[in-house]
N, C-alpha and C positions, 0 to 999 in steps of 0.2 A: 353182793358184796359192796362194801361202802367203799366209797373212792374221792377224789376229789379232784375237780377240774376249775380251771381259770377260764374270767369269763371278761371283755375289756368292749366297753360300751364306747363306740368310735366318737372323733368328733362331731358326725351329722347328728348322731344322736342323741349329743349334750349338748349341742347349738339346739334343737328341736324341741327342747324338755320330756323326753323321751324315758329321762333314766326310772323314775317309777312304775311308770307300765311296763316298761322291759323284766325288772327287778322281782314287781309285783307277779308274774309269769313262772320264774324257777320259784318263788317263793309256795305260787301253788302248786307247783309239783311236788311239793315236801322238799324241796331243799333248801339245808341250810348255809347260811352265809357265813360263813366263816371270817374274810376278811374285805373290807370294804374301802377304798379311797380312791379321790377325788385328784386326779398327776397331770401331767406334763409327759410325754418321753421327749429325751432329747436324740438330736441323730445317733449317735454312738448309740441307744439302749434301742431304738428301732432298727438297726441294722443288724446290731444281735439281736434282737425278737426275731424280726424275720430274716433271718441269714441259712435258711433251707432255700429260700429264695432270691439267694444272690446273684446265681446264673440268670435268672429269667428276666425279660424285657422288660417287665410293670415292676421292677424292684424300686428303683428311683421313684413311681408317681404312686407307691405305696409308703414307702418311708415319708416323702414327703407331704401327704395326705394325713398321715400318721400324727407326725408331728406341726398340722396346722391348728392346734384346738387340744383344749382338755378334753382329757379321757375321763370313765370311770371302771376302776378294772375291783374286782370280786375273785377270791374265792367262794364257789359253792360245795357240796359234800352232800352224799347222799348215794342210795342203790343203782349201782349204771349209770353215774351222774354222766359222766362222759360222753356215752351214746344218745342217751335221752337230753342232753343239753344241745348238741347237732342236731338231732330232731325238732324242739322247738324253735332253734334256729331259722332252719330251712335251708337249703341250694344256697350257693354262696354269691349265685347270681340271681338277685330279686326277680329277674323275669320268670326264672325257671321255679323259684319258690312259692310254695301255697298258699295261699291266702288262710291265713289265723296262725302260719309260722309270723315267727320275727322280723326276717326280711322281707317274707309276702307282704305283708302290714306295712312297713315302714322303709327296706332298704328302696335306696335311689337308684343306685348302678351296683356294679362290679366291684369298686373300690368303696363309696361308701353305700357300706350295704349295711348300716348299723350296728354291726357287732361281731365280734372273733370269739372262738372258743378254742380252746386245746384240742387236736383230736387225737390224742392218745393218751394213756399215763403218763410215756416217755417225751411225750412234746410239753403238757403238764411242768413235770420235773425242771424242764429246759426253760421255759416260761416264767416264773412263778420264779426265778430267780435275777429274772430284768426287773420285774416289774413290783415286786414286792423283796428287794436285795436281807 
């Protein structure tokens, strides 16, 4: 089934000139891009982005990690784009991810780890309305 998941290229990633090989990756899986730009979040739209994680300790040096640097956020579209886009990903922690995922390759740490994706439809939904209002 075709679906559509949001994908948001962090700052280390656009400080690094990363966003074509990243890009270039869901492109070869067949997915298409549906929506593309180049932003900013400001606090208020990272707090509601991540505001599942409000309780938790790293909420503060995520918001503010968040909003040090352009972003570039995407939708993508495609069969199981959702699962298969955490898959190329990889573990959200680069140590633990594989080498020729996204983070294997390129994330730093825990926080910048190159990139966020949706991981459901219903986070999607919730998503995709900070960042592309």
């Amino acid at each position: 089934m075709s679906e559509q998941t949001l994908i948001v290229l962090k700052p280390d990633s656009v400080e690094r000139n990363l966003i074509g090989e990243i890009l270039s990756r869901f492109e070869k899986s067949n997915f298409k891009i549906i929506k593309l730009q180049k932003m900013n979040y400001t606090k208020e739209m990272a707090e509601e982005f991540y505001s599942d994680h409000k309780e938790k300790p790293f909420f503060g040096e995520l918001v503010s990690y968040i909003t040090s640097g352009p972003v570039v956020a995407a939708v993508l579209e495609g069969e199981n784009v959702v699962a298969k886009t955490r898959e190329i990903n990889g573990e959200t922690d680069p140590k633990k991810a594989e080498k020729g995922s996204i983070r294997g390759d390129f994330g730093i740490d825990i926080t910048s780890n190159t990139i966020h994706a949706s991981d459901s439809p219903q986070s999607f939904e919730k998503e995709v309305k900070v960042v592309f209002p």
